[in-house]
C-alpha positions as CSV (number, residue, x, y, z in Angstrom):
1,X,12.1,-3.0,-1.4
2,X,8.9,-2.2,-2.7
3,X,6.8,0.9,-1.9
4,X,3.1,1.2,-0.2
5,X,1.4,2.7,-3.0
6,X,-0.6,4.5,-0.8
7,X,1.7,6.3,1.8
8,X,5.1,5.5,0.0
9,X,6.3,4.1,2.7
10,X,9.8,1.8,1.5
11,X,8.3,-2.2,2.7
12,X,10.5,-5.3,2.6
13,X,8.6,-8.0,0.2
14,X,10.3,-10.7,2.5
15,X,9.0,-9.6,5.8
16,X,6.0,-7.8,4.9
17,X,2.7,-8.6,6.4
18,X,0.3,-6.7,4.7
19,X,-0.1,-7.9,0.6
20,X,-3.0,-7.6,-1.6
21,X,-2.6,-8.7,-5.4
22,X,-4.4,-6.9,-8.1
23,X,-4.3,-7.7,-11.5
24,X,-1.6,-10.4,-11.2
25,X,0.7,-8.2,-9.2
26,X,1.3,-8.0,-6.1
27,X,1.4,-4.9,-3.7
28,X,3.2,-4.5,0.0
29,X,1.7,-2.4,3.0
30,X,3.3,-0.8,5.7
31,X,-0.2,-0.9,8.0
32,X,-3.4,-2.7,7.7
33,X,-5.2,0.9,7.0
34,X,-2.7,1.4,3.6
35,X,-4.1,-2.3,3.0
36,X,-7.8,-1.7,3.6
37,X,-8.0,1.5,1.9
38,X,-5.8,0.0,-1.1
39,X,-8.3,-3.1,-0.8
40,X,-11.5,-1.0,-1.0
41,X,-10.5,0.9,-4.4
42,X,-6.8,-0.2,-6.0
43,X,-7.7,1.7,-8.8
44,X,-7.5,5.2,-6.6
45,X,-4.0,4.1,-6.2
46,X,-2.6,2.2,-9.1
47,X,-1.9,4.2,-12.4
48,X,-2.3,2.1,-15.6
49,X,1.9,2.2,-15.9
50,X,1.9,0.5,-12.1
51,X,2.7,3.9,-10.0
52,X,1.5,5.1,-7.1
53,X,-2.0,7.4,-7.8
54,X,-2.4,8.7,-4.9
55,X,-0.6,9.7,-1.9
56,X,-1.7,10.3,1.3
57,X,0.0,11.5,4.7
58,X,0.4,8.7,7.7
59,X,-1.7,10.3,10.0
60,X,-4.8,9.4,8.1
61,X,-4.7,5.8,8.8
62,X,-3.6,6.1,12.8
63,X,0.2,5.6,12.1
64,X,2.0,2.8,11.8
65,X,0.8,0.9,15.4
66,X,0.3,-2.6,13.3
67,X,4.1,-3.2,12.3
């Protein structure tokens, strides 16, 4: 499982929908709105070791309505 680096959320690779790639990697979101904000600035999210940055709480993107 990997996790949405910016809610924390747990997200299957296999069945995920939402993926961005950054640097060669790639990343898994639980909701287009971890996606878009993760799209518009990875850097807020990524550390330079790979870990989440930032964390925010699900009610800033609307929930999870897109799964």
């Amino acid at each position: 499982m990997a996790i949405d680096p910016i809610c924390g959320m747990q997200v299957d690779e296999r069945t995920a929908t939402h993926k961005s790639e950054y640097n060669g990697k790639s990343y898994y979101f639980c909701s287009p709105g971890c996606t878009k904000s993760f799209d518009a600035d990875p850097t807020k999210f990524i550390t330079p070791a790979g870990s989440m940055g930032g964390h925010h709480d699900h009610g800033s993107h609307g929930g999870h309505g897109g799964l």
